[in-house]
Backbone bond lengths (Angstrom), bond angles and torsions (degrees), N, CA, C in turn:
res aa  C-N    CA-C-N  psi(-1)  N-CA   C-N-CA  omega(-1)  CA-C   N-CA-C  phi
1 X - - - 1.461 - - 1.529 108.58 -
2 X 1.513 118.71 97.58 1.496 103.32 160.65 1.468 103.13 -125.62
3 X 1.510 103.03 -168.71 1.466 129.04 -161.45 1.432 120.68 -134.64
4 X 1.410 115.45 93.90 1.057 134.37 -167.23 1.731 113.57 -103.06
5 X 1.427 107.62 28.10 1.399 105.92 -172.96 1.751 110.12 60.55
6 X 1.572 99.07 154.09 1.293 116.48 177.48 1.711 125.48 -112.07
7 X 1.040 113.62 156.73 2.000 120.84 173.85 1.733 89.47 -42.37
8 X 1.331 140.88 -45.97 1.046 135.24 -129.76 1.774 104.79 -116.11
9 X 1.725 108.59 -21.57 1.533 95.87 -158.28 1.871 81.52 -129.56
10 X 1.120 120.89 151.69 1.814 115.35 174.88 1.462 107.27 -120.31
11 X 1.178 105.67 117.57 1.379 122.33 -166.22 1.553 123.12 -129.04
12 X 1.666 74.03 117.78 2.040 80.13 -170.36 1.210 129.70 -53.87
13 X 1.532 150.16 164.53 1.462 147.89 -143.40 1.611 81.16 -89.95
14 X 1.577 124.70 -55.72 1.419 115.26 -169.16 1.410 117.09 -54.18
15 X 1.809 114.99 -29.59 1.651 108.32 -179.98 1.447 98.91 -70.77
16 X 1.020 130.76 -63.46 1.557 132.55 -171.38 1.564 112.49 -32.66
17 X 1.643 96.81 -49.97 2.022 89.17 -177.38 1.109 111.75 -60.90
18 X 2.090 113.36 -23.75 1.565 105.96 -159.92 1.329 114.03 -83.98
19 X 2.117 120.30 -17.81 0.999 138.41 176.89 1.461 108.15 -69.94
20 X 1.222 116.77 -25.59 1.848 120.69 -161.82 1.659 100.11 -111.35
21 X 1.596 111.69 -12.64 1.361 109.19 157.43 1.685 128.03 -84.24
22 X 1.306 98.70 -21.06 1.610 103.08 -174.59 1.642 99.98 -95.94
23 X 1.212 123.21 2.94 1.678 150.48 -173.61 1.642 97.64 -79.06
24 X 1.365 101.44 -60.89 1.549 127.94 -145.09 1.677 71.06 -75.35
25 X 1.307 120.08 -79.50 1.266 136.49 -142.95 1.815 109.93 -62.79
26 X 0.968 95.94 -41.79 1.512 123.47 165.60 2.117 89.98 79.45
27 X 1.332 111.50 33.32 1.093 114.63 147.22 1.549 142.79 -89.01
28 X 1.206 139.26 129.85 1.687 144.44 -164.53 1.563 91.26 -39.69
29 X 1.154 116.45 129.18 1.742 158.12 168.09 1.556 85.23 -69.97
30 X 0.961 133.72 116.31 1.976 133.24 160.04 1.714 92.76 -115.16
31 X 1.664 93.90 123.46 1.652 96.62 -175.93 1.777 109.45 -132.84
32 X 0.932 89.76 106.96 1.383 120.23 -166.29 1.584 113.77 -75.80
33 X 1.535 131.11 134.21 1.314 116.70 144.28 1.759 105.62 152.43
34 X 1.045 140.14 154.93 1.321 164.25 118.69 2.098 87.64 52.75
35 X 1.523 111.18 105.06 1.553 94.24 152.95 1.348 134.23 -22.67
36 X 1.129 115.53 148.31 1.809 118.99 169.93 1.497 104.41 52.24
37 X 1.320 140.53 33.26 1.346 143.33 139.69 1.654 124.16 -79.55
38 X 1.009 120.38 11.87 1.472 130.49 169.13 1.596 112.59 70.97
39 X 1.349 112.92 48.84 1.201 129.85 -177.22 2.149 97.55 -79.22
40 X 1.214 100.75 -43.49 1.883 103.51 -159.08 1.623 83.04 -83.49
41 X 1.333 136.05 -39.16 1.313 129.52 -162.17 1.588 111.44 -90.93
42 X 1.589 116.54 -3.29 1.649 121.27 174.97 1.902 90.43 -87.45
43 X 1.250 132.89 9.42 1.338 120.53 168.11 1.753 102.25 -84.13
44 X 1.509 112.69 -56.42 1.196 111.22 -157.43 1.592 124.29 -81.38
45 X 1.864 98.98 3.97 1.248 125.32 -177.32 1.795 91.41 -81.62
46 X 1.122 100.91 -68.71 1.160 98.50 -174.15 1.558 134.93 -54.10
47 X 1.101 96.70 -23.88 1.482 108.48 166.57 1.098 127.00 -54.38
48 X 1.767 114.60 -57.34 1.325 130.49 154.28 1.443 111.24 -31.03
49 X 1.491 99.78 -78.45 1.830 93.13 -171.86 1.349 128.72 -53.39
50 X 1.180 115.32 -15.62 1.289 122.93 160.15 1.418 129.40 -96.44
51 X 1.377 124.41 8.27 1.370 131.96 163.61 1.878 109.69 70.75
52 X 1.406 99.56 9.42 1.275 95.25 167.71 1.520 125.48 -113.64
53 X 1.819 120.61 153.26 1.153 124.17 168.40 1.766 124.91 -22.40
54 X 0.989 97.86 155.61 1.794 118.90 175.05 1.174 131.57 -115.26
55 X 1.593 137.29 101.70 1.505 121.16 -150.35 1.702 62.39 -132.98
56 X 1.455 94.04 136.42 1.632 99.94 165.82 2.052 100.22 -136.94
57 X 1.706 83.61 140.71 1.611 79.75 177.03 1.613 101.24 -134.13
58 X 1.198 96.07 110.71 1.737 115.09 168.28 1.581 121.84 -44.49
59 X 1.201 122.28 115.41 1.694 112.10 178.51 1.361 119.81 -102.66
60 X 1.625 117.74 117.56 1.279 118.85 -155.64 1.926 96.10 -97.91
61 X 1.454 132.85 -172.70 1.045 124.15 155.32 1.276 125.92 -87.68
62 X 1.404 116.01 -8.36 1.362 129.51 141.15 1.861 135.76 -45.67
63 X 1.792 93.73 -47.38 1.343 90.18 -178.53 1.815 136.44 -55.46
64 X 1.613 111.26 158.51 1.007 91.46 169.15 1.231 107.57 -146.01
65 X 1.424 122.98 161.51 1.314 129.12 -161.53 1.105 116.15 -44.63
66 X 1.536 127.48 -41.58 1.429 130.85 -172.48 1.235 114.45 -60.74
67 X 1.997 121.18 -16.20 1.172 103.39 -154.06 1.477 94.51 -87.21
68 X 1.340 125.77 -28.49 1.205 126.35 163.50 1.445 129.49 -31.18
69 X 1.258 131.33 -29.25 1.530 148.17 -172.89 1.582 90.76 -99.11
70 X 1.251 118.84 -74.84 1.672 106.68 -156.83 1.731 91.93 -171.41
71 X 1.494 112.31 168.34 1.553 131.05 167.22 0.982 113.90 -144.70
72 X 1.465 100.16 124.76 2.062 108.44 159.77 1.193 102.16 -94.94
73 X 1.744 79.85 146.12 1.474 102.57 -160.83 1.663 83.70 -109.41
74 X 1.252 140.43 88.66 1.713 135.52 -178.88 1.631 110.98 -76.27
75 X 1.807 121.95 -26.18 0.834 119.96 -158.61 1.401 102.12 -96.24
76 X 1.165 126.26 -1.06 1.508 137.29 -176.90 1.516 106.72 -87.19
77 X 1.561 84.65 -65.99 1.981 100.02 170.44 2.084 102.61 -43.53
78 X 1.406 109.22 -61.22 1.343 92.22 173.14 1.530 136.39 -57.72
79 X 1.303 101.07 -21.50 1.788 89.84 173.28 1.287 114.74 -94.42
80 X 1.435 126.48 -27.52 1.482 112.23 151.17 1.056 142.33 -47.16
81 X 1.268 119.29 -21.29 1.714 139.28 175.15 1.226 91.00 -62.02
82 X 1.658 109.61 -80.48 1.402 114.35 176.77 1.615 124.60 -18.59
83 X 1.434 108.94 -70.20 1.675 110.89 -165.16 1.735 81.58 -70.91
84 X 1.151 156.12 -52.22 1.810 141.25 -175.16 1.398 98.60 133.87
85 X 1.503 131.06 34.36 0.974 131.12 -173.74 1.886 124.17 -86.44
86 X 1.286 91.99 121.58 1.835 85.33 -161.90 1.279 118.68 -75.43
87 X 1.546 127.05 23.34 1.281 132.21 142.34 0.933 128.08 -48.97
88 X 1.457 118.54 -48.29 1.421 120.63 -160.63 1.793 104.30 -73.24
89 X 0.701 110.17 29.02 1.935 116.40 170.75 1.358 131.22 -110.54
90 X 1.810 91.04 0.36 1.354 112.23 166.90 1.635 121.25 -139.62
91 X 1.342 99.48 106.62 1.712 104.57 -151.18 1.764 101.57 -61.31
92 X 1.318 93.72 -31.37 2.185 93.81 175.78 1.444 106.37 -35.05
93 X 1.808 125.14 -50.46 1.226 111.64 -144.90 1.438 93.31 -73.14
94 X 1.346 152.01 -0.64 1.121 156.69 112.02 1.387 138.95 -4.64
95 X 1.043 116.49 -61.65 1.455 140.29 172.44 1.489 117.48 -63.84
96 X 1.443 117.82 125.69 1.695 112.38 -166.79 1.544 98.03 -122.52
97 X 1.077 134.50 113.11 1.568 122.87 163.93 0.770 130.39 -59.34
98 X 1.586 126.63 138.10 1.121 132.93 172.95 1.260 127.60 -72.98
99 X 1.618 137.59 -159.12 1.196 129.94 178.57 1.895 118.63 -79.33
100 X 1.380 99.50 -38.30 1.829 115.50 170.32 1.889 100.50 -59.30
101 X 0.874 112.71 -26.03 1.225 103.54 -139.71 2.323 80.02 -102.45
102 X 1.116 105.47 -44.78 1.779 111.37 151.69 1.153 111.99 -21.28
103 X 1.956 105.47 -79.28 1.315 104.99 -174.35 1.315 123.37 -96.09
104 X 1.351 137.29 22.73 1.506 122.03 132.60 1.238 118.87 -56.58
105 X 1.272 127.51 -30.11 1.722 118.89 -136.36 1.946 80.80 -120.60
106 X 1.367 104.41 -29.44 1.787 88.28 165.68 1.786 137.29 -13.11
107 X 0.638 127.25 111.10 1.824 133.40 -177.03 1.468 104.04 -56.99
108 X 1.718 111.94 -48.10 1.386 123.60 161.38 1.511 116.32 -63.80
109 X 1.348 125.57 157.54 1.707 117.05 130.26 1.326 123.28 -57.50
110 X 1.190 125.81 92.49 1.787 119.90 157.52 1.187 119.76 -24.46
111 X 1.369 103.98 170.52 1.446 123.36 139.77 1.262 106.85 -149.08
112 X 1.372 99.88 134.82 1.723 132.05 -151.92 1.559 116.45 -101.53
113 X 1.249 138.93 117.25 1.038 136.65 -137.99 1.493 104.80 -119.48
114 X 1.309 156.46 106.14 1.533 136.32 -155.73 1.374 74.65 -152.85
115 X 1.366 103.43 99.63 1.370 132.89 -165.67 2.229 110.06 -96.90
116 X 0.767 104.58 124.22 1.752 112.62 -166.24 1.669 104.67 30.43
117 X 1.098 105.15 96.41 1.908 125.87 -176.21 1.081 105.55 -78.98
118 X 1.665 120.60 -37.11 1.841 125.14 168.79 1.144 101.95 -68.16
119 X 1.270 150.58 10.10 1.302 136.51 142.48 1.317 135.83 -58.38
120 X 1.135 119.64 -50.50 1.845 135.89 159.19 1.587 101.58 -60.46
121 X 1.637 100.17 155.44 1.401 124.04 179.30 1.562 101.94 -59.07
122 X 1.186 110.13 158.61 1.287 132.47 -170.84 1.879 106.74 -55.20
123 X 1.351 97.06 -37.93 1.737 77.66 172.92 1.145 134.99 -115.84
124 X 1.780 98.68 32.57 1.260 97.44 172.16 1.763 117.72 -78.85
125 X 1.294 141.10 10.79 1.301 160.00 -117.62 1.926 72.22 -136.80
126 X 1.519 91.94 -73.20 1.938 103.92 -163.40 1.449 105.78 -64.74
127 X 1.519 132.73 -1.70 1.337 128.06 -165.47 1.549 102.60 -101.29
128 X 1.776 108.47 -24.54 1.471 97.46 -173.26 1.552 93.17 -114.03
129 X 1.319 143.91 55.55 1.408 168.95 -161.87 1.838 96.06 -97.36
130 X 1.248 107.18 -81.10 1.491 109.16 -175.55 2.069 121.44 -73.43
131 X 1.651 96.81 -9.60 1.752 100.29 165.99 1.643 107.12 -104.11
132 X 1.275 124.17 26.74 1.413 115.05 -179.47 1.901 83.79 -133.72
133 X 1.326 143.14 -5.44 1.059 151.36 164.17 1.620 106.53 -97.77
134 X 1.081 138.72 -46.43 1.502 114.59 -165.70 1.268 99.42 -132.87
135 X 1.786 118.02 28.95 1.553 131.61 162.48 1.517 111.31 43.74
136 X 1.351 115.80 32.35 1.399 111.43 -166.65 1.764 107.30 -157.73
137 X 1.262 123.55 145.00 2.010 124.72 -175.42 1.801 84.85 -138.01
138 X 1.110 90.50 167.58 1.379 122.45 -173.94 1.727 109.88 -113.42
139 X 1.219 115.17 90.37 1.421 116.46 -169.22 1.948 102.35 -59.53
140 X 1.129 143.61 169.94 1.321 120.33 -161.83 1.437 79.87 -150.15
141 X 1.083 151.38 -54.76 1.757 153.40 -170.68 1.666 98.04 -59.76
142 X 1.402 126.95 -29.34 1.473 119.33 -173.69 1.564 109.19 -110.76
143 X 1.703 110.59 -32.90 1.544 111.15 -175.41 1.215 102.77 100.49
144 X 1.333 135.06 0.63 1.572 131.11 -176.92 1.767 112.72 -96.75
145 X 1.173 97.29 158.31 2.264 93.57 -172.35 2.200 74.02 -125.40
146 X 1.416 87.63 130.59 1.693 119.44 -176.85 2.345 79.12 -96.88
147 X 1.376 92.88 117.07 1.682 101.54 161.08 1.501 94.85 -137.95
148 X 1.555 76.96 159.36 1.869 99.63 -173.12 1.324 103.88 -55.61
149 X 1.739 129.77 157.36 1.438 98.49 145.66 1.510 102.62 -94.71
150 X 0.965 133.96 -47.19 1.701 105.20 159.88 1.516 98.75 -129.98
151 X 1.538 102.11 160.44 1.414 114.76 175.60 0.910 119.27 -25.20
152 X 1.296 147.64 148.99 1.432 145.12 -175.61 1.648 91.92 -136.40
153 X 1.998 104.59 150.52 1.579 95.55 178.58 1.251 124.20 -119.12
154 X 1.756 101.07 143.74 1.378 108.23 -151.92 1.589 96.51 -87.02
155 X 1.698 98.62 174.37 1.723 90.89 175.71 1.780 88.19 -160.72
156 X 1.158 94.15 82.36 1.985 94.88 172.11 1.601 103.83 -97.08
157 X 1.784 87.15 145.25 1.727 116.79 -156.06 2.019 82.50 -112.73
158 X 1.339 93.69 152.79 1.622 107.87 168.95 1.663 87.49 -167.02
159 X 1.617 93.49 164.53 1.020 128.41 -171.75 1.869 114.05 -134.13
160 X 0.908 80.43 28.52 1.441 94.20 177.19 1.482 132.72 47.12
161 X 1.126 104.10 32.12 2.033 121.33 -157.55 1.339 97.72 -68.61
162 X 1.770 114.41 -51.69 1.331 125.70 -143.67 1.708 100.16 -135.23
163 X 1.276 113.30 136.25 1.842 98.26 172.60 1.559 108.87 -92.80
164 X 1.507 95.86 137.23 1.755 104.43 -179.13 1.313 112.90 -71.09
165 X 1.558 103.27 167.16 1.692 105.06 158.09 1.034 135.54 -31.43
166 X 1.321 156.01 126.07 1.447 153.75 -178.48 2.039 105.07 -71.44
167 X 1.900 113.59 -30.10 1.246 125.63 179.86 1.978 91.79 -77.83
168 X 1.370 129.98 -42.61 1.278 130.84 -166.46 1.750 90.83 -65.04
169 X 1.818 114.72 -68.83 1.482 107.30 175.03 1.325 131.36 -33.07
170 X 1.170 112.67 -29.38 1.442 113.03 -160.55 1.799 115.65 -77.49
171 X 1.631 101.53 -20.32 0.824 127.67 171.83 1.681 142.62 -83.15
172 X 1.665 92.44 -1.58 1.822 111.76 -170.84 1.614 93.58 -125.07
173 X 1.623 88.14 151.45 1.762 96.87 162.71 2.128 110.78 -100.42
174 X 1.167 105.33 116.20 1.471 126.01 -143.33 1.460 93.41 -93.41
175 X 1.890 114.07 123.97 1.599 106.76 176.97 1.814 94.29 -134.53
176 X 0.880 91.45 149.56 1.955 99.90 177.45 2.012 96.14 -115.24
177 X 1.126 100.62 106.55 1.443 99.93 164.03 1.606 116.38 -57.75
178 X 1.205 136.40 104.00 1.098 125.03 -176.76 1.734 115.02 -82.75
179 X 1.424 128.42 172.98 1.584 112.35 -149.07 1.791 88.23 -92.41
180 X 1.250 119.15 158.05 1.110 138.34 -164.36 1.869 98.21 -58.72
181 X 1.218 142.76 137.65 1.707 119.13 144.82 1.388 109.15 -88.64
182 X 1.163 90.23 171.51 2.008 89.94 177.70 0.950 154.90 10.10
183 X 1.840 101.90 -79.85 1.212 139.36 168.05 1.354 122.99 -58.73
184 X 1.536 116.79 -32.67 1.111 143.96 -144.16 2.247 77.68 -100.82
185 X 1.012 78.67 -80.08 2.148 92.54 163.69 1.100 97.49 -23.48
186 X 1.483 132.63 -79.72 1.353 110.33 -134.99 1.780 90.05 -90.08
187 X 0.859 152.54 -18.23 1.347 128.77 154.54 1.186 131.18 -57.99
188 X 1.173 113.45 -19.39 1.436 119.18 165.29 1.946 124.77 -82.30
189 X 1.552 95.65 -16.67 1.647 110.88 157.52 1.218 103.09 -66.84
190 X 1.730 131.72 -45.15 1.471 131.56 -136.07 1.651 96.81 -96.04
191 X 1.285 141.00 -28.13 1.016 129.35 115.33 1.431 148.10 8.02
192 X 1.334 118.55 -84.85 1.016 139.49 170.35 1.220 124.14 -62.39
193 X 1.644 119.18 -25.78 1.575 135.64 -161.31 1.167 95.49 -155.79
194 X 1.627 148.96 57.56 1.228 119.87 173.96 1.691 126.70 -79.21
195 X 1.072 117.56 27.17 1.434 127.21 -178.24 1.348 103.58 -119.65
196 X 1.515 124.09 -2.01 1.941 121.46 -165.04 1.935 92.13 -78.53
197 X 1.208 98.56 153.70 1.275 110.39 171.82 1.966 113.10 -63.36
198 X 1.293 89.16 143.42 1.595 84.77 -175.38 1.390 115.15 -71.55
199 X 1.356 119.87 -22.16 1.648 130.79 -163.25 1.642 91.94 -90.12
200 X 1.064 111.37 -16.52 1.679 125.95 176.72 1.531 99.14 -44.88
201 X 1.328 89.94 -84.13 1.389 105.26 177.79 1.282 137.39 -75.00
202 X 1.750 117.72 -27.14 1.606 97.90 157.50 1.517 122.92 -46.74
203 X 1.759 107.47 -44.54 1.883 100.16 -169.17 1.839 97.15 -62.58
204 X 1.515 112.22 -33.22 2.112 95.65 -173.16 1.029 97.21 -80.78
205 X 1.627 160.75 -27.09 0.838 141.78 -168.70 1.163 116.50 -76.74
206 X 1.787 121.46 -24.03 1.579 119.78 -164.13 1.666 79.91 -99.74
207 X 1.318 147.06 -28.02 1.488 137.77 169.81 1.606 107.30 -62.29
208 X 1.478 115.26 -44.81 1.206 92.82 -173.31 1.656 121.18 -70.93
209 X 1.633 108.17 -37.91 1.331 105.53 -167.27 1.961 108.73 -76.37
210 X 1.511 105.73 0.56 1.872 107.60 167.80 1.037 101.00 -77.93
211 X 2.033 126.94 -46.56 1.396 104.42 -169.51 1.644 109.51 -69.78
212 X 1.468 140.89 -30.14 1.193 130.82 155.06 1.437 129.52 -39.40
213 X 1.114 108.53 6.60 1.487 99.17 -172.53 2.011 100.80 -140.92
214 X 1.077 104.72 5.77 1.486 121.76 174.85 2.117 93.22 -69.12
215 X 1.322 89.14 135.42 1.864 97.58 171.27 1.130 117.55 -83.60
216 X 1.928 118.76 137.84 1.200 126.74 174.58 1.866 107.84 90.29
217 X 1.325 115.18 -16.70 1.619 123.49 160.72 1.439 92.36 -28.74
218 X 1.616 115.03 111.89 1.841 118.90 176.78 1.608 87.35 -90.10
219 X 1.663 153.62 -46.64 1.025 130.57 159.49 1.371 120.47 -109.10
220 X 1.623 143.02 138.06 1.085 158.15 -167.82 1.472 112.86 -87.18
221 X 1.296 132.69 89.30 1.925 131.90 -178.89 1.504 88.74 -33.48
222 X 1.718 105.25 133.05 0.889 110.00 158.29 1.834 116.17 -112.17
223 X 1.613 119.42 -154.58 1.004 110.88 -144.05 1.899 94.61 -89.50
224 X 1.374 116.80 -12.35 1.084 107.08 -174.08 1.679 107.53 -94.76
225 X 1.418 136.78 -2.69 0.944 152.26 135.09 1.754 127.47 -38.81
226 X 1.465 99.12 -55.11 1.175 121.93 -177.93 2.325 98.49 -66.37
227 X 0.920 85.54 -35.90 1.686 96.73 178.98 1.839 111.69 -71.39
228 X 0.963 101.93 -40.00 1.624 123.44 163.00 1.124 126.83 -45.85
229 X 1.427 101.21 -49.22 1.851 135.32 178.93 1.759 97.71 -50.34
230 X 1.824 80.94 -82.25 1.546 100.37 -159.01 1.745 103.11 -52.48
231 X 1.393 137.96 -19.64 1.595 128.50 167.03 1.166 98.12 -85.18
232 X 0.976 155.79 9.88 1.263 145.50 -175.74 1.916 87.80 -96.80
233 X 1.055 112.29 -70.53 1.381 144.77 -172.80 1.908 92.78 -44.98
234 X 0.814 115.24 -53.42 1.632 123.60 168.86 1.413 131.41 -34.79
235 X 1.280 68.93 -53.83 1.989 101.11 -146.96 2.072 94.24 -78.99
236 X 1.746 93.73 -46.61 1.668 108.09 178.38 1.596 123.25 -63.59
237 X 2.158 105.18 -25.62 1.256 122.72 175.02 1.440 98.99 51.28
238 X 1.559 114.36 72.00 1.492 131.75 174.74 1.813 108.61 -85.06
239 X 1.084 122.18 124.99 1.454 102.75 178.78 1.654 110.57 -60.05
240 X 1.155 103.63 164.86 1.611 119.32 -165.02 1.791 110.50 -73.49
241 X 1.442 95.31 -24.22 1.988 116.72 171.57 1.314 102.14 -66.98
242 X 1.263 139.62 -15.57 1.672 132.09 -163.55 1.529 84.81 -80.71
243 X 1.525 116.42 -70.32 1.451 122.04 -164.24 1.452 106.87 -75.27
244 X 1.309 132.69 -10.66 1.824 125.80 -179.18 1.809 92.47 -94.98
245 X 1.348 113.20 -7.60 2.023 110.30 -176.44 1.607 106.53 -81.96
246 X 1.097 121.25 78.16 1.262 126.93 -175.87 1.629 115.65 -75.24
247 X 1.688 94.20 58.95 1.479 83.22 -178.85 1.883 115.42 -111.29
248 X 1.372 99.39 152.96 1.451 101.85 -168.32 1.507 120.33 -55.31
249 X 1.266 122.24 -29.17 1.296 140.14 -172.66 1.628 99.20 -70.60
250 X 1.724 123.19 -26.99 1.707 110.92 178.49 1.698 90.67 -111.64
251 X 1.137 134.05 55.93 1.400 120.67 166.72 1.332 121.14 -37.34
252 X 1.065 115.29 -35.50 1.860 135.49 -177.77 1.080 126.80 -66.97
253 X 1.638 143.20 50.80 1.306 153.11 -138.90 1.611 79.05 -42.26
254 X 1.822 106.90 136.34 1.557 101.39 149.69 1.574 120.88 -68.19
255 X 1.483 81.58 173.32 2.019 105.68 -157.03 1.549 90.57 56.65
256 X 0.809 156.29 105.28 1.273 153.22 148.33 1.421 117.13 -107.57
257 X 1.294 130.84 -2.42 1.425 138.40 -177.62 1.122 98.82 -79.23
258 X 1.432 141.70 -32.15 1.626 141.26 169.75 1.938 114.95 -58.78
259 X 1.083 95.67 -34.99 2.033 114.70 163.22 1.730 114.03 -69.24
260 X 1.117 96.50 -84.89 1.581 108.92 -171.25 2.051 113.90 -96.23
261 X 1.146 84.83 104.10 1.778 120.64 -174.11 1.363 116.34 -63.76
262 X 1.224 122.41 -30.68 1.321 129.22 178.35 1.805 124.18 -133.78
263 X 1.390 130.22 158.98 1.554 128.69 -159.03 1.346 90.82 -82.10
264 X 1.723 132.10 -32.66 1.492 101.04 179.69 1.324 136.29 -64.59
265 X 1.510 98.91 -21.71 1.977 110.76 169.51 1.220 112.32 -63.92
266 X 1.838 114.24 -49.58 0.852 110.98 -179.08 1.750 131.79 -48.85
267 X 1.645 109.97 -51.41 1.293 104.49 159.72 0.896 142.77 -73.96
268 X 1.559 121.44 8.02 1.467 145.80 164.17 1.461 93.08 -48.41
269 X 1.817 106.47 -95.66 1.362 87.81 -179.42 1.398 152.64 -96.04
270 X 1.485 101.83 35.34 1.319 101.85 140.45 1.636 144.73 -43.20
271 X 1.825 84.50 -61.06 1.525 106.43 162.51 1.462 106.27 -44.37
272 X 1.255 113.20 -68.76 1.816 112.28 -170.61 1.428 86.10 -54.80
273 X 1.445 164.64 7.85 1.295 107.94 -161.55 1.875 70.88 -129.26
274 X 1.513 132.72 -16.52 1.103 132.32 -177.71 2.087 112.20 -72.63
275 X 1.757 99.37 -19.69 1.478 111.13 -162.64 1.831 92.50 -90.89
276 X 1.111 130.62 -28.48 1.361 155.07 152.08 1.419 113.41 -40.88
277 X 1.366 111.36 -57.52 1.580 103.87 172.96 1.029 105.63 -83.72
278 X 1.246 155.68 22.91 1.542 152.98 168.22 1.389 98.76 -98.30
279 X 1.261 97.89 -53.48 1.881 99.37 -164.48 1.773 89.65 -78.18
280 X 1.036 136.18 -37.63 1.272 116.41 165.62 1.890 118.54 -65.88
């Protein structure tokens, strides 16, 4: 099973070795880097190219490790008792699996999705330590131990909020998506849009990657933003002079609310674009 990138997702030679190394190894993929860089969507790429299933498990700040393995449901079992229900004589019909507990028992090999992990409390990382090492929990309400039938591969996404365990690290093969340059960009437009005008996107691409590089930016457009942009930009059929009119007085690429997410950017460059008409 390897991963040679897809028609749909463009994937650098270093993600591919790191996907076909954590493959080989059948150790957790930790994929690191910049929101909206296609960290949650390099799971379902890969899946595809490898012809295997998709178990994805969302991490809330709520979640907790256990729910991943399994849940008793006691209060269910108790009201069935109550009304005389002849379920309750079998504690399974109780028991709900979790997502680990999916892909052990999978017919396929998975690939396992543990989708923003810096979301959960700090030990939820250290709680699934000994079921991401011996692929196997000990169900305790039935007496049964859930083992892989073979490894299945994991692919946990972070965003870098919180730093993990150093015992959880020690245990993953570790990739930082680094942010797209250019080139790397505009194939990843051509993709997405392969019919957009090319002059389209040189003038947004050389606007978008200046406003990334403007000082004090509290969030940076990223690439799935930047994708947002350019249909926006489409769809409105802006002449191509709006974005090649480099004048100081519109610093603010129009539609720009698809770029800049919050009012302090926003009056960022305002300011730059108000300190501009002075010096002009």
């Amino acid at each position: 099973m390897r991963f040679d990138g897809t028609q749909n997702y463009v994937a650098t030679e270093d993600l591919k070795v790191a996907v076909n190394a954590a493959a080989t190894l059948r150790r957790p993929l930790l994929i690191k880097g910049e929101p909206g860089t296609g960290k949650t969507v390099l799971a379902a790429e890969v899946a595809e190219a490898m012809g295997a299933p998709l178990i994805e498990w969302h991490i809330k700040s709520t979640t907790k490790a256990q729910q991943g393995l399994y849940e008793y449901d006691a209060v269910s079992r108790l009201r069935d008792s109550q009304l005389g229900d002849e379920r309750v004589h079998d504690i399974s019909n109780y028991i709900k699996r979790g997502k680990l507990w999916e892909a052990f028992t999978a017919e396929q090999t998975p690939i396992l999705l543990v989708d923003e992990i810096d979301k959960a409390d700090i030990e939820f990382p250290n709680d699934l330590l000994q079921e991401l090492d011996r692929m196997e929990f000990y169900v305790y309400e039935t007496g049964e131990t859930v083992k892989a039938v073979e490894r299945p591969i994991i692919i946990i996404t972070s965003n870098n909020e919180k730093d993990l365990p150093d015992a959880f690290l020690r245990r993953c093969f570790f990739h930082y998506i680094k942010f797209p340059d250019k080139e790397t960009m505009k194939e990843i437009v051509n993709v997405h849009f392969p019919d957009i005008q090319k002059d389209l996107v040189k003038e947004a691409l050389s606007i978008f990657f200046d406003m990334r590089e403007v000082p004090g930016l509290k969030k940076k457009p990223s690439t799935s933003e930047l994708l947002d942009w350019l249909k926006l930009l489409m769809h409105e059929d802006l002449p191509l002079d709006v974005l090649q009119s480099r004048d100081p007085k519109k610093l603010i690429p129009p539609l720009h609310g698809a770029l800049l997410k919050n009012e302090q950017d926003v009056m960022l460059f305002e300011k730059l674009a108000f300190i501009n008409r002075r010096e002009g």
